[in-house]
C-alpha positions as CSV (number, residue, x, y, z in Angstrom):
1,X,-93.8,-21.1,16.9
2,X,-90.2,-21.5,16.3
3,X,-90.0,-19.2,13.0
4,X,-92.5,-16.6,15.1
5,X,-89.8,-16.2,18.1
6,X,-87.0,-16.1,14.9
7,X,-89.2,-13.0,13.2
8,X,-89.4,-11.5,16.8
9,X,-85.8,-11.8,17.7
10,X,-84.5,-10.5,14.0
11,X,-87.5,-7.5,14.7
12,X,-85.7,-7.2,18.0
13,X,-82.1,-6.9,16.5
14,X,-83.0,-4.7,13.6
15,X,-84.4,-2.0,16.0
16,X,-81.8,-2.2,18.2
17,X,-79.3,-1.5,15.2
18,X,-81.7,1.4,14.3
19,X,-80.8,2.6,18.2
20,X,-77.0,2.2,17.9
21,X,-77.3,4.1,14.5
22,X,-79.0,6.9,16.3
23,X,-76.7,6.9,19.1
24,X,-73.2,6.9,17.1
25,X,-75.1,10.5,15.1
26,X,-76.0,12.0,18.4
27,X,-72.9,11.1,20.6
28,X,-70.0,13.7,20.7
29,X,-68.1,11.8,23.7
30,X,-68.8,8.6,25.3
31,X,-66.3,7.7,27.8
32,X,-66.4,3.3,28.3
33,X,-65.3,1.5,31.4
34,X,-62.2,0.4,29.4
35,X,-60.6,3.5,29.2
36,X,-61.1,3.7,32.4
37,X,-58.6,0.7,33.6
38,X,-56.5,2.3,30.5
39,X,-56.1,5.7,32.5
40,X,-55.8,3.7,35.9
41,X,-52.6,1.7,34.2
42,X,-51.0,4.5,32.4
43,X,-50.8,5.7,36.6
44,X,-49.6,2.5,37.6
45,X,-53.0,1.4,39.5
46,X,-53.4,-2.3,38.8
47,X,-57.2,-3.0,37.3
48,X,-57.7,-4.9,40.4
49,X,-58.3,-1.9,42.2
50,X,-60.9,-0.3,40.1
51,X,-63.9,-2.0,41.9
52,X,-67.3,-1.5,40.8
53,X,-67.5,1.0,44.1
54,X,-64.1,3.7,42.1
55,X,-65.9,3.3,39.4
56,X,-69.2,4.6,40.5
57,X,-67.2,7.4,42.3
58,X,-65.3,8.2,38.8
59,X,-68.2,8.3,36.8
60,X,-69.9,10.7,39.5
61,X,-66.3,13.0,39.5
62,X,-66.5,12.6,35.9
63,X,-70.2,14.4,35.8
64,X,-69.6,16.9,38.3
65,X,-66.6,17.8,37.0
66,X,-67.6,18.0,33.7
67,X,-70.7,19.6,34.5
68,X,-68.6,22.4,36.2
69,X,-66.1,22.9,32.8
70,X,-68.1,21.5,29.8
71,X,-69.1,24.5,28.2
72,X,-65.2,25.7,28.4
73,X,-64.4,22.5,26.7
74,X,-67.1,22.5,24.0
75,X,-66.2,26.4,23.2
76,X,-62.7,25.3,22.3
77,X,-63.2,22.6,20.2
78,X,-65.1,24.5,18.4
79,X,-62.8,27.5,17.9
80,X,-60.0,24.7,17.5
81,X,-62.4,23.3,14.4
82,X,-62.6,26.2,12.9
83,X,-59.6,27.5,13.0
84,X,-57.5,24.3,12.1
């Protein structure tokens, strides 16, 4: 039993390392939580204030906004690729 739930959880890991491979190909920007409170402290806001409640409102501000603008953004880097 014991070596079945070993086989099981390495079967486990493995295919989640097969997921984080995939993701880290397909992702062009990933914004974490951290660089959140790193933004927040470069304005002087102490990480104490970003509750779980701001940070459900910045990551909503973060979609809309980038909703409204992404196509700007990703048209530029690309020019700014190609043209270094």
């Amino acid at each position: 039993m014991a070596r079945n739930g070993r086989i099981n959880q390495l079967a486990y890991q493995l295919g989640r390392k097969d997921e984080r491979e995939q993701f880290e190909k397909e992702r062009i920007f990933y914004l974490r939580r951290e660089d959140i409170f790193i933004e927040a402290e470069q304005m002087g806001i102490p990480r104490e204030k970003i509750t779980e409640e701001v940070m459900a409102r910045v990551k909503r501000g973060v979609e809309s906004g980038l909703g409204e603008v992404w196509a700007e953004i990703v048209e530029c880097a690309i020019k700014d690729a190609l043209n270094p």
